[in-house]
N, C-alpha and C positions, 0 to 999 in steps of 0.2 A: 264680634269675631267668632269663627265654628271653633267646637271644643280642636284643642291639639292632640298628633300621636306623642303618644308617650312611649318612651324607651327607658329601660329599664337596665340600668348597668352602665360600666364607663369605663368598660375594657375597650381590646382591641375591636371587638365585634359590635359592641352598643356605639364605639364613635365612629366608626365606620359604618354602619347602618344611619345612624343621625344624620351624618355627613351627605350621603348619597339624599335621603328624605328631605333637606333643606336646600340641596340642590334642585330639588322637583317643584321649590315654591311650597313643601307642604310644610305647617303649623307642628314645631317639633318642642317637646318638653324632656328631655333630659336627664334624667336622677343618678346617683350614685358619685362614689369617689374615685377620680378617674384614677386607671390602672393599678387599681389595691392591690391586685394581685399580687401583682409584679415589684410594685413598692415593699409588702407588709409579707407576705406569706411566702417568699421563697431566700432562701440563705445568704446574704450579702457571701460577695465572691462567685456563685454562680453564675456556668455561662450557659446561651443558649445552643442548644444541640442544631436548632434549621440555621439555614446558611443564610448570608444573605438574601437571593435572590427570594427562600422562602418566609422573611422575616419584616415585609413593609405592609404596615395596615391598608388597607383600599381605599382610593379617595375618588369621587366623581370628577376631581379633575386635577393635569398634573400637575407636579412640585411636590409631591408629600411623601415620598418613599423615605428609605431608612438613606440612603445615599443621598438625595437633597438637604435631611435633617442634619446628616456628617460635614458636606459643601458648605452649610447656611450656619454652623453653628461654628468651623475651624476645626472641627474633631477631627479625630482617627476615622478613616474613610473605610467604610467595610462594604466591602464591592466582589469579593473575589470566594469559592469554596473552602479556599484555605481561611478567610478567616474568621475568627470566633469571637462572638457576641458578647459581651458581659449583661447580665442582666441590667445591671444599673444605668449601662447606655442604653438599652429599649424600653424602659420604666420612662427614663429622660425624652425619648423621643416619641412617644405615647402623648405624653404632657405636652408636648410641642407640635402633635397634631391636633390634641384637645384645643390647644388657645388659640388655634389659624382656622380653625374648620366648625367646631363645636366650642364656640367663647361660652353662650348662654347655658352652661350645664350647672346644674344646680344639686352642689353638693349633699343631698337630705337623702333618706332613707326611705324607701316606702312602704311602711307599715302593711297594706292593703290593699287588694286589688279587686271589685265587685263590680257586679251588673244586676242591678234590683230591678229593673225594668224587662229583664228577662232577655229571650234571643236578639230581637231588633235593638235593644236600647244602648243609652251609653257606661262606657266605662267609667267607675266611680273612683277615683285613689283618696287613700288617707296617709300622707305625710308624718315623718316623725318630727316635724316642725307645728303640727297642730293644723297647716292646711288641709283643706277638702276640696277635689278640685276633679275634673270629669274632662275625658279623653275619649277619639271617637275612634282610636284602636290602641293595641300594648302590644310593645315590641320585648318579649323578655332576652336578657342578653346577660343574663348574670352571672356568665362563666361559671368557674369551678365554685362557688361560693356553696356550700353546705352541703355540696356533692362527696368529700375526701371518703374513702372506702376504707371500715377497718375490717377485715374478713372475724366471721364469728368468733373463730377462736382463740384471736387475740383478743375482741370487745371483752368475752370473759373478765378480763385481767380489769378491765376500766367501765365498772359498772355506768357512772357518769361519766363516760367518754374520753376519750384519750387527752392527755394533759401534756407538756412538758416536765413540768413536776412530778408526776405520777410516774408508774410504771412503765408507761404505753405510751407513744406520741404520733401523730399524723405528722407527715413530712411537710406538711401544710404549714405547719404550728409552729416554725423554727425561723428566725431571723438571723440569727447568730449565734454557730454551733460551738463556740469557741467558751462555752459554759461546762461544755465535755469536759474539757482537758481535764487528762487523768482519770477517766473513768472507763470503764468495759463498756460499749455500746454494741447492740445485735442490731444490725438492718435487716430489713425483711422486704423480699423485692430482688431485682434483677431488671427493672427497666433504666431509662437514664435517671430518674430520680434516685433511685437509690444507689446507682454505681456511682454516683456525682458526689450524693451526700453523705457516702463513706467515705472519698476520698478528702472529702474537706472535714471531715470528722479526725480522720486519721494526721490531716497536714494540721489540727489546731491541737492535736498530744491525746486524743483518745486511743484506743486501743480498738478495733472496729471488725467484726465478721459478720461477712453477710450469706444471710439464709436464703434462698432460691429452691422454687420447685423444680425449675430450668436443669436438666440429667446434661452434666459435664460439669465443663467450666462456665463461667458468665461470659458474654458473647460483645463482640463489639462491633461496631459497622466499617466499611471499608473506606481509607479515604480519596481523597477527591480523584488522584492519579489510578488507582486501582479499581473505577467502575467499568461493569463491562460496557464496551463501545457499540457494540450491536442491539442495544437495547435501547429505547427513549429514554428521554431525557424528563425529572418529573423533579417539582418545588426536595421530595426527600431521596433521591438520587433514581438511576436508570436501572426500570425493572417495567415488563407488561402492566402489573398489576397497579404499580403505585401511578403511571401515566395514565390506565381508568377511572382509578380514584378521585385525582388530579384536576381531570376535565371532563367529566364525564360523570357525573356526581349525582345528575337526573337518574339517569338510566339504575343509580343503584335503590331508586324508590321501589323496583319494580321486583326485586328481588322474594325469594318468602322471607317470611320475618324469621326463621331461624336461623337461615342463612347469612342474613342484616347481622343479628344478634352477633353473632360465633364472628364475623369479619369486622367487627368495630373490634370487639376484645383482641384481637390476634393479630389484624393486619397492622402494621409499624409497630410492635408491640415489643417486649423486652427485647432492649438490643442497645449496650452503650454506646457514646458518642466515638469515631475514630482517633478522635486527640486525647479521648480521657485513659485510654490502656496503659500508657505510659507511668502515667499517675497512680494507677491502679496497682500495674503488677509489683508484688512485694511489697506491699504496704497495708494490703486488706487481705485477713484469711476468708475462705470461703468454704462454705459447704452448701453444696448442691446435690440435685434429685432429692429433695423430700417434702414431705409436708408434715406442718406444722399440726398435730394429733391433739395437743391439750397445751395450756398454756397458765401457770398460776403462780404466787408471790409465796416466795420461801424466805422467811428470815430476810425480809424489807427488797428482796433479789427476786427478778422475772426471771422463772425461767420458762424454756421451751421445749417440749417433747415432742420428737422426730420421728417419725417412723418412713418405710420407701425403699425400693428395691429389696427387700427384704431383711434392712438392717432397722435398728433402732438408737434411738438415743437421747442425749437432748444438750442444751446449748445455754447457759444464763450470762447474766450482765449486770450493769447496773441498770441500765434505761433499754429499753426495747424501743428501734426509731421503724415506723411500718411506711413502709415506702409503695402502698399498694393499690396506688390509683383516684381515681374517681368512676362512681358509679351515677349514671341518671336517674333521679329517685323524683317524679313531683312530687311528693308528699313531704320534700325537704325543703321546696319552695313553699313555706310558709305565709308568705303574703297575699298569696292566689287565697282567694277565698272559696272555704272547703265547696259551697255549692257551683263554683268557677270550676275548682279541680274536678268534681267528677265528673263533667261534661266534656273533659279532654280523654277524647279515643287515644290509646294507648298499644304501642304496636314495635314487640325489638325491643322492648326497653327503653323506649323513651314518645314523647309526642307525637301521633300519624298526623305527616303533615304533606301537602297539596305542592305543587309544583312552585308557590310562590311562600314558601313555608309559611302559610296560614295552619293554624289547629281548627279540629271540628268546631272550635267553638268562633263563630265569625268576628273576626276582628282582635284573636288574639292569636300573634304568631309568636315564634320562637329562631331563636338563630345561635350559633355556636357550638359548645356541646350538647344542650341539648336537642339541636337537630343531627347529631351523625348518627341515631338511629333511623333515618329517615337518610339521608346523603350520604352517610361512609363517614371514613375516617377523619377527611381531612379538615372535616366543620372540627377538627379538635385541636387544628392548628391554625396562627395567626393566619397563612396564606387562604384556608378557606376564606376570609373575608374578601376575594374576590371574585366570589365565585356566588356567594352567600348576599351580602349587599344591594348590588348591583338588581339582582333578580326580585328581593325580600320590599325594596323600594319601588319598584315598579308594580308589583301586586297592588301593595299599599294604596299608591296613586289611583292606581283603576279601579279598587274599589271603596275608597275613602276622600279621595285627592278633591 
């Protein structure tokens, strides 16, 4: 039998890529725990901010959207803009595209990823099961994993990295905020994660403000009744920009790469959910327009010094919660093996990659976030996987199948 591709991850984007490749009849190996994400790293009780329409994984064939998985299981039917996702039902319905589409995924780790044979040869994996076993392409799809961004000035505060128990924590790091209660918590941030996870900060008995460089108040988005009507219609609501985005996701290959750069960071970028304001007002103080100048532990207390518009000041707590993204970094993809990494052209901040997301190096592509340096924003959301997949499986096949 030829070696198989390998995929790498077991999010929305690796079982959606899997799915599509084993529809093609091609030889598909699987790694990772599917939807950790979603399961381990993000706050029981949160919801998701895309609406339905933009929240079904892609499948090469139908039956598999998030509304079949509502239909097929008796659940709550989420069909409509009005309504909102809990994380724990798209964690659930992840899992239940994995076991109809992708049975054979094989929950192991992979330690490694090499080509000792140089440009033409195969791909070598080493398992943290003690297998060794050769793939004749790698699909990485590892989502946000070792991506969580903490801006310098707070890493200060967390020589070894941000903790829960420590000073400093990555929004990443939290399952269950309800270990606050009672204490002072500073968020830092102003996108949905952090308007989200003050406010469940604040409903489990913390005390919660959040810090924003965002000049005003923190911002929310509009909902389903107040989009404008004269504008398309797109997966994160009706606007020119987000309907290029959208469908149109080649054409952002062509762009220069700082314009690439500047349009991931900013386009859909801080702007809370429309159902969370409610939640919000009165319940979270805020200070905004600043940035955060130095950052350090006073008497067992983080605190933070502000400086902006030409005031100053600063802000402590007990825990600093930094709600500040992910960045594309390969060099936090640790498995790729270091003479792997530096053969990947590098462009925008993330992988340059070819119309069928192949990287310079042949036979290793990328899909999810780390292609929206290369396709725009929307490879940062589940809906890119149908946009993403679809085309990433059809490379594959022509030049591996």
């Amino acid at each position: 039998m030829s070696d198989p591709v390998a995929v790498i991850g077991a999010g929305p984007f690796g079982l959606s890529t899997a799915a599509h490749l084993r529809a093609r009849g091609i030889p598909v190996r699987v790694f990772g725990a599917p939807m950790v994400s979603w399961r381990s790293h993000m706050p029981a009780g949160m919801l998701l901010k895309s609406t339905p329409a933009a929240s079904s994984i892609d499948a090469p064939q139908p039956g598999h959207t998030l509304l079949d998985y509502c239909l097929q299981t008796g659940g709550v039917r989420y069909e409509s803009d009005w309504d909102i996702i809990p994380v724990e039902t798209f964690a659930a319905y992840g899992l239940w595209f994995q076991e109809r589409l992708v049975p054979e995924l094989e929950q192991v780790r992979v330690v490694s990823v090499d080509r000792p044979g140089g440009r033409g040869g195969r791909f070598e994996l080493k398992l943290d099961s003690g297998e060794e076993c050769a793939a004749r392409a790698v699909v990485v799809a590892t989502g946000l994993t070792g991506l969580a961004h903490l801006p310098p000035e707070l890493a200060a505060m967390a020589p070894d990295g941000p903790s829960p128990t420590g000073p400093v924590s990555h929004s990443s790091q939290h399952r269950d905020l309800r270990r606050f209660a009672g204490r002072e918590v500073v968020v830092v941030g102003a996108g949905q994660s952090a308007l989200e996870s003050a406010v469940l900060l604040a409903e489990a008995g913390a005390t919660v403000r959040v810090v924003a460089r965002r000049h005003g108040a923190v911002a929310f988005g509009a909902p389903p009744d107040r989009q404008p009507r004269l504008r398309p219609e797109s997966p994160f609501g009706r606007a020119w920009s987000l309907y290029a985005f959208s469908y149109h996701a080649e054409a952002f290959r062509h762009l220069p790469a700082p314009a690439r750069q500047f349009l991931v960071r900013r386009v859909l970028g801080p702007l809370g959910a429309w159902w969370l304001r409610e939640r919000f007002a009165g319940k979270v103080r805020v200070t905004a327009g600043v940035k955060i100048t130095r950052a350090e532990v006073e008497d067992g207390r983080p605190v933070l010094r502000l400086g902006g518009g030409g005031r100053v000041g600063e802000v402590s707590g007990d825990h600093v919660l930094a709600a500040t993204g992910y960045r594309m970094d390969l060099s936090a993809l640790g498995f790729l093996g270091p003479e792997l990494r530096t053969r990947v052209a590098v462009s925008a901040g993330g992988p340059r990659l070819d119309a069928g997301y192949g990287s310079s190096v042949p036979g290793l592509y990328f899909t999810g976030l780390p292609a929206a340096a290369s396709f725009g924003p929307i490879m940062r959301f589940v809906c890119g996987t149908e946009y993403a997949s679809p085309r990433l499986a059809r490379a594959v096949a022509a030049a591996h199948g």
